[in-house]
N, C-alpha and C positions, 0 to 999 in steps of 0.2 A: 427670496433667494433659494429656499429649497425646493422651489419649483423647479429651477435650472439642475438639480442635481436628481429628480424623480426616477426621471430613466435609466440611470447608473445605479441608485438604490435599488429600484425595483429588479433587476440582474441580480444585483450580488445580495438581497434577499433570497431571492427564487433561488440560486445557488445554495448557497447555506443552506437551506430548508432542505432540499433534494436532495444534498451531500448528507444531512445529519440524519436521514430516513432510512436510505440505502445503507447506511456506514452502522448506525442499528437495528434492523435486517439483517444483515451481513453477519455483524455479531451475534445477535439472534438463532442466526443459524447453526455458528459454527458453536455455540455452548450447548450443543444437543451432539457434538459429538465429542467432549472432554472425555477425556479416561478410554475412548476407544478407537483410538490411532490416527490416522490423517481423516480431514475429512474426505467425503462419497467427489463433491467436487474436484478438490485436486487429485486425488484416484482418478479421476479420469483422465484426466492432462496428464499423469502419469503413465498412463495405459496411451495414450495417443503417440505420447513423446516414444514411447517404446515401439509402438510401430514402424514411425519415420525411423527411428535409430534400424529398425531392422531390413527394413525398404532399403537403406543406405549401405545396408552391408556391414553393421554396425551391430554383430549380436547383444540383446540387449535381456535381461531378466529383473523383474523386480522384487525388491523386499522391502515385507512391511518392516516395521519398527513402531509395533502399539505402543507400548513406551513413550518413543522417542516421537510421538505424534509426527508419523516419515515415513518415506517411501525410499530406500535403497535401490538409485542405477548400476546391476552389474553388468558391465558392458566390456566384451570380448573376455577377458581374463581376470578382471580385476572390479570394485565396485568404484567407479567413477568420481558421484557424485550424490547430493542424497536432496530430496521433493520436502520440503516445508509448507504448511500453508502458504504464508509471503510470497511463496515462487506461482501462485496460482494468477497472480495480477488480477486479480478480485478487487484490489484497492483503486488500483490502475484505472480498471474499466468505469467505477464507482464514480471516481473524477471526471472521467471521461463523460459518462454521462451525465453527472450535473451542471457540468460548463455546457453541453450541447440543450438540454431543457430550461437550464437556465435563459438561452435565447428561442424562446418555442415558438416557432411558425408553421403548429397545425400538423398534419398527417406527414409529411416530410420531415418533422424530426423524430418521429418514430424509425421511419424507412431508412435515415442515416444513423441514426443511432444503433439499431439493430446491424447495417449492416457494417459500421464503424465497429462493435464488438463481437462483430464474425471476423473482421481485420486483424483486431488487436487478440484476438483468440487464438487466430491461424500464426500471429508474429512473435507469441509466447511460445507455443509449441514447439516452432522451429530456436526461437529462442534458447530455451532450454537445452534442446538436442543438441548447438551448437555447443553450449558448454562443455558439455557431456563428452563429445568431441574432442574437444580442446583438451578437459582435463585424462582424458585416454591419450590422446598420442601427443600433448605439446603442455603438460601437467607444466611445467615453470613459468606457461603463460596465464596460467589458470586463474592468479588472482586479477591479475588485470584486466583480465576475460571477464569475471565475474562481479567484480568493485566497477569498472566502468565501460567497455565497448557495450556489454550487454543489458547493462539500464542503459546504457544512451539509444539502443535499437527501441526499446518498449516505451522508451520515455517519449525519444522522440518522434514514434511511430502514433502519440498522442495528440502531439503539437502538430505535430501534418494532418491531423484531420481536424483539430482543432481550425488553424489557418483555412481550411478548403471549409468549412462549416461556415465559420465569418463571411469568407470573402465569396462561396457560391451562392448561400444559402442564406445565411440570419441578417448578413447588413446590404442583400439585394432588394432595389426598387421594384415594391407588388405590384406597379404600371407599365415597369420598362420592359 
């Protein structure tokens, strides 16, 4: 009888395992920057998000907050919004890539993996900026901006490549 269930354990092994590697890693990394401010990662997405903000005509400055392990968007007049680890979708992509290894078919899930988390990179960035946006000039949309249009853009910006990974890639026939 456990033979019939082999292929579905071995998935959501391979999963597991992947997710609890990266997920400590991840951790890993970020306890080498305690006590001194955001980490080097989200500094960058914060430095990115600030250029789109200023491409858009959106002047945009940032502050640290060592302290407050944060990055302050001051944007046009006012400081907008403020850069947490959490907002780096570091977790996101983590997911991301152990559902796609989980189903591994060889040098092709490197090459969508990779460029599934240049995807979900470029869809945070603007992500974020959108916020940033919203909470500058439509601040009483802000939390519902922020509580749910915008995890629904990153969440679901997962599951659409999740979907296109299944159906182009992991459950197509290697004959057909």
């Amino acid at each position: 009888m456990l033979k019939d269930f082999k292929p579905v354990l071995s998935i959501l092994l391979r999963f597991i395992i992947i997710y609890l590697v990266l997920l400590f890693g991840y951790q890993f990394y970020l306890n080498g920057f305690k006590g001194k401010g955001l980490d080097s990662f989200s500094k960058m997405i914060a430095d990115q998000v600030m250029y789109v903000q200023n491409t858009m005509n959106y002047p945009t400055k940032l502050h640290d907050d060592v302290a407050g392990e944060s990055v302050w968007f001051h944007v046009k007049t006012g400081y907008a919004t403020k850069m947490v680890e959490g907002c780096n979708a570091v977790s996101v992509m983590i997911l991301f890539v152990s559902f796609v290894f989980a189903f591994y078919k060889g040098f092709k899930t490197f090459a969508f993996a990779l460029i599934g988390l240049l995807l979900l990179h470029v869809m945070n960035v603007l992500r974020i900026a959108g916020l940033n946006i919203v909470f500058t000039d439509h601040k009483e949309y802000g939390k519902i901006a922020h509580d749910y249009a915008f995890p629904a853009v990153i969440y679901g910006s997962v599951v659409l490549l999740w979907l296109v990974w299944i159906k182009f890639f992991a459950l197509k026939n290697e004959n057909s």
